[in-house]
N, C-alpha and C positions, 0 to 999 in steps of 0.2 A: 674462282671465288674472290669477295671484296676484297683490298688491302689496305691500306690505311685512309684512300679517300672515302674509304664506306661510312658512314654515321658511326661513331664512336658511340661505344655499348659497354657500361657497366656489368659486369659478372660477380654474384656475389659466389658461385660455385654452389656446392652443397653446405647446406647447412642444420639439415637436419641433429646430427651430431652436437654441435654447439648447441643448439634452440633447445632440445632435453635437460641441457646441463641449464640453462637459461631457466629454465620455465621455474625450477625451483632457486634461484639466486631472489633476492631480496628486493622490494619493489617491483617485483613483479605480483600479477594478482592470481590467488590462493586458490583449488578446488572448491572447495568448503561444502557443497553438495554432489550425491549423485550427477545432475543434470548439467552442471556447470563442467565437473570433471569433462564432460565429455568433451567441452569446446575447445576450442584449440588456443592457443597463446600469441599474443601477437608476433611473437618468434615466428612460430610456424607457419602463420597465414605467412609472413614477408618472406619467410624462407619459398614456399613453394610459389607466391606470384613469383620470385626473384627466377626461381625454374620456369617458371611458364615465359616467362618474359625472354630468357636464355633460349629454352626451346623454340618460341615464335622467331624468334632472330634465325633458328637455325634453319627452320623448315620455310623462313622466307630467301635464305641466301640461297639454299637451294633451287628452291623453283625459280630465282631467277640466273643462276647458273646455268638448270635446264633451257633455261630459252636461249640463253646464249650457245649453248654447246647441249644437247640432247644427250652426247656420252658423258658428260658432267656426273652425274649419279644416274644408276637405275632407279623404274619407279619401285621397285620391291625394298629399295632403299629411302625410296621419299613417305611409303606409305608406314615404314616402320617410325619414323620420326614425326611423325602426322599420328601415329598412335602413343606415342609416347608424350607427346602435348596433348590428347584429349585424355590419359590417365591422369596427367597433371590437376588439369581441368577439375574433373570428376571431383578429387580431393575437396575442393571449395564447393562443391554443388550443396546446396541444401536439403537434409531431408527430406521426401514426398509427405506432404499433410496428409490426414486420414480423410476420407472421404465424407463431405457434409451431406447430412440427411438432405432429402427431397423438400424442396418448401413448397408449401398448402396453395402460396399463391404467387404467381410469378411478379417480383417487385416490380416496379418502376426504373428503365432502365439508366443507369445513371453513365455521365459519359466515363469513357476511358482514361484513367489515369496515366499519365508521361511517364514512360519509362525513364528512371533515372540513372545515373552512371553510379556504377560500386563504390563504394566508400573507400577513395585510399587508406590502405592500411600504414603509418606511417611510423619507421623503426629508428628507434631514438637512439643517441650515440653511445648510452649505458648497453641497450641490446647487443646496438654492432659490437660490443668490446666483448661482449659475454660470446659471441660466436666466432672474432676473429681468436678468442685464449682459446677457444675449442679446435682449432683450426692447426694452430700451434701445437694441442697436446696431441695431434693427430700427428704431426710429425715428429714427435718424442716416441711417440707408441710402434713409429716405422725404425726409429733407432736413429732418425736424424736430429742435431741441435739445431732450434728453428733461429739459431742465436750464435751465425757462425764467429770462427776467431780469425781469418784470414781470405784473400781470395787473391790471386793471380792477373794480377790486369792487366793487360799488353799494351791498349791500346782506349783513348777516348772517342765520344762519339763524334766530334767537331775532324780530329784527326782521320776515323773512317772517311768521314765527308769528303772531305781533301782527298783525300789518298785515291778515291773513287771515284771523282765526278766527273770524270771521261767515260765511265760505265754505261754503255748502252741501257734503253728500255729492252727489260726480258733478257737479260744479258748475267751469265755467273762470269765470277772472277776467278778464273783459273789459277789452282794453288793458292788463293786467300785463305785464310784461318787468323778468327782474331778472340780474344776475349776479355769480354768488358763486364764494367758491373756497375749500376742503379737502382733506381726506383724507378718501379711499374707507374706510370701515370696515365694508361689506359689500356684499355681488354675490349677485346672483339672477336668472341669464339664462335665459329662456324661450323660446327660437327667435329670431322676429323683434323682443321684447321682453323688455327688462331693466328692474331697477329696482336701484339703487344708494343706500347709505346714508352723507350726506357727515357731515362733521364741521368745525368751525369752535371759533374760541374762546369763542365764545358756544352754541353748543346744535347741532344735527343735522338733517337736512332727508333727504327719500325725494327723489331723480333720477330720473322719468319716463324713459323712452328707447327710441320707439318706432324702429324701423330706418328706416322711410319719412324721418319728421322727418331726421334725423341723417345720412342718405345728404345729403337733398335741399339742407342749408347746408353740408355738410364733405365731398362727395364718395362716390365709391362704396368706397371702404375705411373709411370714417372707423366706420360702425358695426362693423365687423368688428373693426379695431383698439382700438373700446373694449371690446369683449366679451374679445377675447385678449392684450392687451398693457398692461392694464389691471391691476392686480392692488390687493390690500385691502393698505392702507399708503399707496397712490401718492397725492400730491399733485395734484390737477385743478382747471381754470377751466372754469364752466360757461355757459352764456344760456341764456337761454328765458322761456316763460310760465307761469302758475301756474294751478294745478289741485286740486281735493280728487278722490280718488280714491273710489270707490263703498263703500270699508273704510272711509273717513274719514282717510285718510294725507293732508297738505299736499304736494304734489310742486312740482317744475320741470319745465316739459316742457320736456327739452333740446332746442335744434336744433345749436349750436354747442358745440367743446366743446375746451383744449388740456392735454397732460401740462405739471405744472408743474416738477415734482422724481419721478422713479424712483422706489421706493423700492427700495433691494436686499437689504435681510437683512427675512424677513418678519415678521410679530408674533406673540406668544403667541397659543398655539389659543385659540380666542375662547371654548372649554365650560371647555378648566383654567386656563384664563387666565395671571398673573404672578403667584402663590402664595407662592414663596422671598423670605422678607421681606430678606434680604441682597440679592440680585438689584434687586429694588422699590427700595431703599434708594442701591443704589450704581448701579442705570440710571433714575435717576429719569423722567428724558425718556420710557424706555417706558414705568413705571409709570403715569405722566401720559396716553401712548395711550391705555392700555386700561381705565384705571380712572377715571371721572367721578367718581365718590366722591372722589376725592384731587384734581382739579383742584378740586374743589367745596372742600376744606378750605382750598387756597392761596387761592383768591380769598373765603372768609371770614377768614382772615389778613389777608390786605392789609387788607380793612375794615375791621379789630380795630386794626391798626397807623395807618390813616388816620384811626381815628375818635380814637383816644388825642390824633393830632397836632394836631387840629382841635377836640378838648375843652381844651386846655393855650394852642392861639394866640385863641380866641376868647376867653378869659379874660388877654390881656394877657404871655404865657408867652411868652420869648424863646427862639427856639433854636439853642443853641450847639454847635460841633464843638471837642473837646478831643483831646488828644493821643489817640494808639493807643500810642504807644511812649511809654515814663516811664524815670528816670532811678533812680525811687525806688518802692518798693512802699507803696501806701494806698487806705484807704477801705475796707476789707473785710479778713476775714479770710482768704485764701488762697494756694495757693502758685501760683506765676506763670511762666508760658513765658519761656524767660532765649534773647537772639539779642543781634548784636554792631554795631555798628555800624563799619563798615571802615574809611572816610574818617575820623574822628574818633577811630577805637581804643578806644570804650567799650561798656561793656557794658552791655544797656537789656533791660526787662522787658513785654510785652505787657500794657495796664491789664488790673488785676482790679475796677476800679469807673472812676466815672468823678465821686465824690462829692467830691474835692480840689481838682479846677479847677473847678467849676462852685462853691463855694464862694467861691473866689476872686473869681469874676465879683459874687459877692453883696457881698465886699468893696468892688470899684472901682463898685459905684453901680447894679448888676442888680437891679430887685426883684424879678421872678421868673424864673426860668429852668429850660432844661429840655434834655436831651439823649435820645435815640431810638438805640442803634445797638449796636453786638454789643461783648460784654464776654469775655474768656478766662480761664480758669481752669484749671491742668494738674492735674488731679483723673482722677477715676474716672470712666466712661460706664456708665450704667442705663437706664431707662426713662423717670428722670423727670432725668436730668444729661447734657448734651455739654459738652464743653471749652470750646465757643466759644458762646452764647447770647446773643439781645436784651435787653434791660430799658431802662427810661424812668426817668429821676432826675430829678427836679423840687425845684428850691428860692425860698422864698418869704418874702419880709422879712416880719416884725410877724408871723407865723404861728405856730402851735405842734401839739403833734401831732394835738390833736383836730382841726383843719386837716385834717391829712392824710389822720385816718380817715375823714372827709367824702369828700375828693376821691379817694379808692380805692373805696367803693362806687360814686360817681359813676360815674366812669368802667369800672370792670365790668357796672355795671350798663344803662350806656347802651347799651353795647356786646353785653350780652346781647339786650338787645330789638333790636338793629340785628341780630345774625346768627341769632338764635330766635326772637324774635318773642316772648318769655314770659322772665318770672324762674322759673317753675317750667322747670327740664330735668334732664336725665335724661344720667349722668356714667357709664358701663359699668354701666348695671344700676341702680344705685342715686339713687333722685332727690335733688336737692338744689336747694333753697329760696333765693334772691335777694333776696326779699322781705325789705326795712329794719324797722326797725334789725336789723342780725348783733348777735348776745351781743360780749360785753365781761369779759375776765375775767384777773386778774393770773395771772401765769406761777408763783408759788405754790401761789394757791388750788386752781390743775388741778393740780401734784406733791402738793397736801397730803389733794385728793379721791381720789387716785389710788391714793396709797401710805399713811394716814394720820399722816404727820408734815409738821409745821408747820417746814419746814427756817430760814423765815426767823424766828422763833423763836428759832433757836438760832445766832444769826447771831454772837453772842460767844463761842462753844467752837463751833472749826472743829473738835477732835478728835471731839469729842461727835457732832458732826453726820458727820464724813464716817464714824466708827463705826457708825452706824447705817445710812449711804447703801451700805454694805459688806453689813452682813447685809442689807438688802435685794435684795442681787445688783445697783443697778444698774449696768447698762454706761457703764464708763470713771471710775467712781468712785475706784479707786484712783488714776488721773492727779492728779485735783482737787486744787486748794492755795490754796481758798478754799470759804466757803460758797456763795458767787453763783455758782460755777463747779459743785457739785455739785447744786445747783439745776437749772442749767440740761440737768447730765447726766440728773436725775431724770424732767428736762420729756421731754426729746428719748428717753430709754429706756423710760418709763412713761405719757406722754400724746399724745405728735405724732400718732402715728398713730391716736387715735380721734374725731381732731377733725375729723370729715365734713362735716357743716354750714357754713358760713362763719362762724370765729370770729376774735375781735384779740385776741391775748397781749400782756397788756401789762405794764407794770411790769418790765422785767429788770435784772438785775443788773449795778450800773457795771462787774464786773470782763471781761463777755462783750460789752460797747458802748462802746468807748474813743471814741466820737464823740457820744454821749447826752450831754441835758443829766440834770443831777441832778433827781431826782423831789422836787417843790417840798413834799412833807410825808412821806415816806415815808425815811428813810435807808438806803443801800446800795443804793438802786434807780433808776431813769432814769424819764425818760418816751418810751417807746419801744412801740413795737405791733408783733408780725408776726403777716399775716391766713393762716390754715390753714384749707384746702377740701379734702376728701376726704384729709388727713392730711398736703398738701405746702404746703409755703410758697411762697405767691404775694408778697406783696408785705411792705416794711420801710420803717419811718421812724420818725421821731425827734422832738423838738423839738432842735435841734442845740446840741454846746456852743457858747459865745462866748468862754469866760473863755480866756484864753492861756495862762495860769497854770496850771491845771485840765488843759489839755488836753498840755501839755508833759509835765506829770506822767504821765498815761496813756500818751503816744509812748513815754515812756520805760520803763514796766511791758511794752509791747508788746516793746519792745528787747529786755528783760532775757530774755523768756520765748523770742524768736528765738536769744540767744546761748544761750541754754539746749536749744537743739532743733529748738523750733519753725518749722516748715519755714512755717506758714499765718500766723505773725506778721508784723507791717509794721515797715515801716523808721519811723525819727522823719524828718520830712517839714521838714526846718527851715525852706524856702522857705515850706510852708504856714504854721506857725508866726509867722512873719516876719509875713503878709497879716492874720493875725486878731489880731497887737499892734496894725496902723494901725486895728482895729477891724470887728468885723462886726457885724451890728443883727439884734434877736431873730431866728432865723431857723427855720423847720422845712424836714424835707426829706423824700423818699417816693420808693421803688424799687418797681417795679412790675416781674415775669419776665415778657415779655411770651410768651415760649415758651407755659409754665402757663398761662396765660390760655386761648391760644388752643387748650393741650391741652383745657379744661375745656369751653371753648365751641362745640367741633367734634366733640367724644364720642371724642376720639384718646387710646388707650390708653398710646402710648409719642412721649415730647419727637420720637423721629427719624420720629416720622408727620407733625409740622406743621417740619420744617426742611427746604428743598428739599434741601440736598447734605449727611448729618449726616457727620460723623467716621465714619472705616469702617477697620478692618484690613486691611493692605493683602491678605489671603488671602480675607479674605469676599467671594466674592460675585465674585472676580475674573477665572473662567473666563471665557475668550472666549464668544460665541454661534457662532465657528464651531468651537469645540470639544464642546459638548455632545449 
C-alpha cells in the first residue's frame, strides 16, 4: 500500500454524528416545511462527499496494490469496498421524476445541453467546529478525556531521525520502541492501513498504522476511532516500533495510541494555505502550524538573540535590567508613549533607549555592561519600524569607538556563520558580502559623493550652505538651523538608501549626537559610527561624552529645540547630569536593532516577519474564523 509519497488525503472520518447535532445549531437553515425537511444539510451532503472521497481513495489504492502484487487483497475484498462506495453514491442520487405524459407532437429537436460538474458543496469553518465538538463528545461517551493532562515522551521526531538514518529501506529496527507526541498534520487512510504525518517542535515523522497492530493494544474500536475521530490539527500520543518503509519514509509502527487535545476550528487548506499577511500576523499561533519557514525564522532569532548574550558574557559583560518606565525622556531622539502612574499621581514615559542608566552603572564602578530587551517608540509602523523593538546597548570603560566597530562586526558576524553557515548571503535577491573589513567613510564624504558639495566646507555660512541644500531639493532642508543638521538631511535624503553593502558612517555632526564625544581632530564633528546594510540602519555608537560641562550644554540645545516643537527632543536628565560630575572614565558604547539583524539573517522582507506578536490595527486581520 502507498506510504507517505502517496498524494496526501484529507479524511474528515465520520461525521454523521456531529452533522445531526449541527443541523439544528444556529445559522444553519430551518425545516420549515414538509418538502424541505426532507433535504439534507449542508453537514450532511459534506459529510458523505467527505466518505465517498475516503472511500474512492480506498478502492483506488487497492486496485493499484492489486497490480502490483495480485495477493495484495482479494477481489471478494475489492468488490465489498467498490459496494460500499456505490452505497455512498446512492445517498446523493436524486429522486426518479414521475413519468411526463406522451406529447401530441414531437418538438423540434433542440441540441444537448453540457453536462456540468456537481456543485461543490462547500463547509464552512462554523460547520467544521460543529462536527469536530461532536467528534470530541464521541470520546466522552467512550469514557476518554478528548482533553488529556499528561503524555510520556521519550523521544522527538528530529531525534528518531538521527537515531535511524542508517535504517535500511523495508528494514524494522530490532528492539526499537519509542514514544512521541504532536499534531496530526496529514491523513492518508487505505482500508485496513493508514499513514499519518506528526509534527513536534523539532521536525515531523510518517505513523505507520496497520489496523491489526492497533485493534490488538487498544481494542476493537481503537482503529476505527483513529481513522474517524481523528482529524489534521488534533494533538496525539503515540508507541510503537520503528521502521523505514519500502519509499524510504522513517515510520512508527504504532500499536498504542491517545487523543491529546481535539482540535476544533480546522487549519488552512494545506494547497492555499495562510496567504493574508494580516491574518499570518495577527494569528501567529496558526501562521506557526502551517508554515515551517517561519517556525524556522524564530528559532534562528532566539540563536541570533542567545548568541549576542553569550558574545557580551564571555567577554566579562555585565547584564543589567533598567527601568521600562522613566520619569524623564533620554538617550535617543524620539517621541515616547506617555501612561500615568495612579498610586503616585505622575506622569511616566515608556523608555526610548536604555543609554542613561546603563551609563550610570559605568559611573558607580561597572566596566562593561550591557542590556538585551525591547525599547518603545511612538512613531510610524513600515516594514523596517514597529513601536516596540529589541536592541542590545553595551558600555565599556577605557574603550572608544573603534571598539565598538570591532565588536559589531564581531558579533554579526558570528552570528551569521551560526544561522548561515557563510558571510556571503543573499538579502531578497540581492547579495551581500560579510566579509572584513566593511568600508569606513565619514557622513560628508558620501553627501559630498553624492550631491557634489563639500557641506562641511562651508560649515561657517549656515546661510551659504542651507542655500544651496535648497536648490538641491534636499528633503527637510528648509527645517535645518545648522550646518551638521543639513548635512545629515543631505545624508538621510541623498545616500542612506544606496548604501547596500555593510558600511560605518562615521564622523557626524555634534548638533544631530547630543551624547557623542567631540571628534579629537576634526571640529563640529563627533566620533560616532551608524553601520547601513541594504540602506537601514543596524547599529550606533559612540565614543561617549564624559565632560559634564559639554554635555549640560547639549541637554540644554536639546530643551531649547523640544520648547520649540520638537516632539523627538529629550528632556535635560539632571539626575544624569549629577552621576557624570562624580565622574565617568573614558567610556564607548554601541546599539545594535536586533530586529534588523535578524531581518538580514533570515532573508525577512518586513521587521513584522521576525516579531512573534508585531503591532496590528485593531481592524486588520480581525475577522473571526467563524466568520469567514
Amino acid at each position: 500500500a502507498p506510504d507517505a509519497a502517496s498524494p496526501a488525503y484529507r479524511s474528515s472520518g465520520s461525521r454523521q454524528a456531529g452533522a445531526a447535532r449541527g443541523a439544528h445549531m444556529p445559522g444553519m437553515r430551518s425545516a420549515g416545511t414538509v418538502a424541505t425537511a426532507l433535504l439534507m444539510s449542508a453537514v450532511d451532503v459534506a459529510a458523505i462527499e467527505s466518505q465517498i472521497s475516503e472511500q474512492g481513495a480506498t478502492v483506488r489504492a487497492m486496485k493499484e496494490a492489486m497490480k502490483a502484487d495480485e495477493n495484495a487483497h482479494t477481489k471478494s475484498e475489492l468488490t465489498a469496498e467498490v459496494d460500499k462506495l456505490k452505497t455512498l453514491k446512492a445517498q446523493l442520487s436524486p429522486p426518479e421524476a414521475a413519468p411526463k405524459p406522451a406529447a401530441q407532437k414531437p418538438a423540434a429537436k433542440q441540441p444537448a445541453a453540457k453536462k456540468g460538474k456537481k456543485e461543490e458543496v462547500k463547509v464552512s469553518p462554523r460547520e467544521e467546529r460543529t462536527v469536530r465538538m461532536g467528534k470530541a463528545d464521541k470520546f466522552r461517551e467512550k469514557g476518554i478525556n478528548p482533553y488529556a493532562y499528561t503524555w510520556d515522551v521519550k523521544d522527538s521526531c528530529t531525534k528518531l531521525q538521527e537515531a535511524h538514518k542508517d535504517l535500511g529501506n523495508g528494514e524494522v529496527a530490532e528492539g526499537a520502541r519509542t514514544s512521541i507526541a504532536g499534531r496530526v498534520m496529514a491523513k492518508r487512510v487505505f482500508g485496513k492501513l493508514a499513514f499519518y504525518t506528526l509534527t513536534d517542535s523539532a521536525g515531523e515523522i510518517q505513523l505507520y498504522l496497520e489496523e491489526a497492530a492497533v485493534k490488538a493494544a487498544g481494542g476493537d474500536d481503537s482503529f476505527e476511532d483513529l481513522k474517524t475521530l481523528v482529524d489534521i490539527g488534533d494533538w496525539i500520543g503515540v508507541e510503537g516500533g520503528i521502521k523505514r518503509t519500502d519509499k524510504g519514509e522513517l515510520s512508527v509502527m504504532v500499536d498504542k495510541w491517545a487523543m491529546l487535545t481535539k482540535t476544533i476550528l480546522p487549519l488552512p487548506d494545506k494547497f492555499k494555505g495562510l496567504t493574508d499577511v494580516n491574518i499570518r500576523y495577527r494569528r501567529r499561533y496558526v501562521d506557526l502550524i502551517v508554515n515551517a519557514e517561519v517556525r524556522d525564522t524564530f528559532r534562528k532569532r532566539a540563536a541570533i538573540v542567545q548568541g549576542v548574550r553569550s558574545y557580551l558574557q564571555d567577554r566579562d559583560y555585565i547584564e543589567i535590567e533598567t527601568p521600562v518606565m522613566t520619569s524623564d525622556i533620554g538617550g535617543a531622539d524620539a517621541r515616547p508613549f506617555v501612561t500615568h502612574h495612579n498610586a503616585l499621581d505622575m506622569q511616566l514615559y515608556l523608555r526610548i533607549a536604555t543609554e542613561l542608566h546603563l551609563k550610570r552603572m559605568v559611573v558607580g564602578g561597572f566596566e562593561r555592561v550591557f542590556e538585551l530587551g525591547r525599547i518603545f517608540r511612538n512613531e510610524g509602523v513600515s516594514t523596517r519600524h514597529n513601536p516596540e523593538f529589541t536592541s542590545v546597548e553595551l558600555y565599556e570603560a577605557y574603550a572608544d569607538y573603534e571598539d565598538m566597530i570591532r565588536i559589531t562586526e564581531d558579533i554579526i558576524c558570528e552570528n551569521a556563520m551560526k544561522v548561515c553557515g557563510s558571510l556571503e548571503i543573499d538579502y531578497q535577491g540581492t547579495p551581500i558580502s560579510l566579509q572584513r573589513p566593511w568600508r569606513r567613510v565619514s557622513m560628508n564624504d558620501l553627501v559630498t559623493e553624492a550631491t557634489g558639495v563639500d557641506f562641511y566646507a562651508m560649515r561657517d555660512d549656515f546661510a551659504a550652505a542651507k542655500a544651496k541644500a535648497l536648490e538641491l531639493k534636499i528633503d527637510g532642508a528648509d527645517g535645518a538651523n545648522s550646518v551638521g543638521e543639513l548635512i545629515n538631511k543631505a545624508f538621510e535624503d541623498k545616500c542612506e538608501s544606496s548604501l547596500i553593502q555593510p558600511t560605518f558612517v562615521c564622523e557626524h555632526p555634534k548638533e544631530i549626537s547630543p551624547l557623542a564625544k567631540p571628534h579629537r581632530s576634526k571640529e563640529g564633528l563627533t566620533e560616532r559610527f551608524e553601520l547601513f546594510i541594504y540602506g537601514r540602519e543596524h547599529a550606533n555608537g559612540f565614543s561617549e561624552l564624559t565632560d559634564p560641562i559639554d554635555q549640560r550644554e547639549r541637554f540644554e540645545a536639546q530643551a531649547a529645540k523640544k520648547e520649540a516643537g520638537d516632539v523627538e527632543a529629550a528632556d535635560i536628565d539632571e539626575d544624569f547630569l549629577m552621576a557624570i560630575e562624580y565622574g565617568m572614565p573614558p567610556t564607548a558604547g554601541l546599539g545594535i536593532g536586533i530586529d534588523r539583524v535578524v531581518m538580514l539573517l533570515t532573508n525577512s522582507a518586513s521587521i513584522r516577519d521576525v516579531i512573534a506578536f508585531p503591532l496590528m490595527r485593531p481592524e486588520e486581520g480581525a475577522t473571526s474564523l467563524l466568520e469567514e
